[in-house]
N, C-alpha and C positions, 0 to 999 in steps of 0.2 A: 795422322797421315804426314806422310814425308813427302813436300816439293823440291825438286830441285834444280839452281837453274845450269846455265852454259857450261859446260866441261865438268861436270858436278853427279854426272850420273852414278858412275861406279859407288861414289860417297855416298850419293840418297840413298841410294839402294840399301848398302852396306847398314847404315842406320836404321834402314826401316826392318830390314831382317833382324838388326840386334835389337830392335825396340818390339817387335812382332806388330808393326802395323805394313798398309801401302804405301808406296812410294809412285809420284808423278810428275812428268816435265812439266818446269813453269811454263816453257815453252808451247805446249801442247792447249793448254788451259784456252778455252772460248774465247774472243772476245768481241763485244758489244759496245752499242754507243753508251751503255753504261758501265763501262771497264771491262775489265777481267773477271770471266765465270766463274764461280765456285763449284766444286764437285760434292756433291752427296755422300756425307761420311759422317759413320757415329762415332768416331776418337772424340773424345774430348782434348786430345794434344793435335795443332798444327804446327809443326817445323818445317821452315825455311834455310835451305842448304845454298849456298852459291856463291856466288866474286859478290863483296863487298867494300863499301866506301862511306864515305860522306853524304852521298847523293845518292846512292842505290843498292839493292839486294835481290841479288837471281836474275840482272835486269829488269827488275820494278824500281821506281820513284816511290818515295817514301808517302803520295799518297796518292799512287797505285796498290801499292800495298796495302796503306791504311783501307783503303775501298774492300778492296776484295778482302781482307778480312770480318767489317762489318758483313759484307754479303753472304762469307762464308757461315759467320753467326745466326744470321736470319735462314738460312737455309737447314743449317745443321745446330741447335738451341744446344747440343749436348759442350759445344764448345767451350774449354775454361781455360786452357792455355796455349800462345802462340809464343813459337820461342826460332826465335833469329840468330843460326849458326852462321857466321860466317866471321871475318877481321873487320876491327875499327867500326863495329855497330853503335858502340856506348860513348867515343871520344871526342871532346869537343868541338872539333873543327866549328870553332865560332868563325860567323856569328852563324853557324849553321843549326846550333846546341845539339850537334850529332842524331845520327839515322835512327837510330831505336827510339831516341826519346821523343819524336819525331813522330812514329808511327803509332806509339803508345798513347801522346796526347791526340791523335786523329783517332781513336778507338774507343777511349774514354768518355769522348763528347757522346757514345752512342752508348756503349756497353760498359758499365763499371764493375760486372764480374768476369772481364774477360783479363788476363793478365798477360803481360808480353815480359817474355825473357829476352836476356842475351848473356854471351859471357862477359865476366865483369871487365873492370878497368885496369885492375892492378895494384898493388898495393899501392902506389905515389897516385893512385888519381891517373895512371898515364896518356899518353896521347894518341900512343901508335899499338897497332897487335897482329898477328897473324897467327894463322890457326891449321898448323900442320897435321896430315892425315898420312899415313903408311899405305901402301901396296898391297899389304901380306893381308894374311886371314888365319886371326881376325885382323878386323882393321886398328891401330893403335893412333894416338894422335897426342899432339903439343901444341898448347897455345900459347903463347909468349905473346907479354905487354911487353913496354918499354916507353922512356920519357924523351927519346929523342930518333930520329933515323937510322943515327950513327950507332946506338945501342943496339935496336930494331935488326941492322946488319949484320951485326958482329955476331948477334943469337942467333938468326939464322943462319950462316956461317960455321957454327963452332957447332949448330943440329946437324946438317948436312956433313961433316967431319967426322962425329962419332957415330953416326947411322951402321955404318959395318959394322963395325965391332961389337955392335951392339945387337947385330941380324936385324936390323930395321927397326925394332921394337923402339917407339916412340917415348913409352912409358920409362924404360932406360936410361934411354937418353937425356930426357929429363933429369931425372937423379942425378947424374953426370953434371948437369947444365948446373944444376943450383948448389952442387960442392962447390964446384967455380964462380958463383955470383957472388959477387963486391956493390958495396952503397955509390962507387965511385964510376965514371964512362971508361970503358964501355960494356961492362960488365954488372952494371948497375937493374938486370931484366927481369920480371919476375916468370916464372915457367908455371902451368898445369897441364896434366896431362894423365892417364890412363891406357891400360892395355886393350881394352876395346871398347868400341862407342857406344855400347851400354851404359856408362858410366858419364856420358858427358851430358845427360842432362840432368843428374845431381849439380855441378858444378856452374849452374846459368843463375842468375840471380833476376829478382825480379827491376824493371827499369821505370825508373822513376819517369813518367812527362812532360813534357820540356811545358813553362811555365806558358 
């Protein structure tokens, strides 16, 4: 099942049609003096689609999340993988030791066959990412790390530039992006990306728990 939060609709959806599950506002989701409701669902996958950061995902706190996915487990047993779409899930922002790892060590204390993805860091280990999604249909998408802001920019920047030309196709553009990548700023970014969001939960890696 596909949640998704703030401005993220068009995308859940999009996902859940290409994955052939449902799709739900985080928004909509119950809530109780014991957090956020779970909804009744046999996937074994739950994905989280929304604005991410250091501190949140879909507007959930990282143990709002961690909650409602225990609860989601208790409710629905078939569950084995929870996987967290969104930018900068996996990067340091110490001493915060980043949002994914975060939710995955609040999960493990309860469930140790339940696995939490996200997309990875980068090759350097990086710090920053965002995770572009196309218009068209199907939906195409780029995720780009990067080791600094200023990299961070220039990728976005140089995505947004050859998008024409390319008729939106993300997947393209990419290609594009990493003829032109250098080990040196600000060209230093690393790109993934695919022609529709069938393909991007190959590319989620599992996330280690922050200690």
């Amino acid at each position: 099942m596909i949640i998704w939060g703030k401005e993220h609709k068009a995308r859940g959806e999009a996902l859940a049609a290409a994955v052939g599950e449902k799709a739900a506002e985080a928004a909509n989701l119950s809530r109780s003096n014991e957090g956020i409701q779970p909804l009744r669902c046999d996937d074994s996958t739950l994905s989280i689609w929304g604005h991410g950061g250091e501190t949140s995902l879909a507007e959930m706190l990282d143990v709002e999340l961690g909650a409602l996915i225990v609860a989601w487990k208790a409710m629905n047993p078939a569950l084995r993988t929870v996987e967290l779409v969104t930018c900068n899930a996996q990067h340091n922002q110490e001493p915060l030791a980043g949002y994914a790892r975060r939710v995955a060590a609040f999960v493990e204390r309860k469930y140790k066959d339940v696995a939490v993805k996200a997309l990875p860091r980068g090759q350097h280990a990086d710090d920053y990412s965002v995770l572009w999604a196309s218009n068209g249909n199907p939906v195409s998408f780029c995720y780009i790390t990067a080791p600094s802001t200023r990299t961070l920019t220039y990728a976005s920047d140089q995505l947004k530039a050859l998008e024409p030309a390319k008729n939106y196709d993300l997947s393209l553009v990419a290609s594009e992006m990493a003829k032109a990548r250098r080990l040196v700023e600000p060209s230093n970014y690393s790109v993934l990306a695919g022609p529709d969001l069938s393909m991007i939960r190959a590319m989620l890696s599992v996330v280690r728990p922050a200690a």
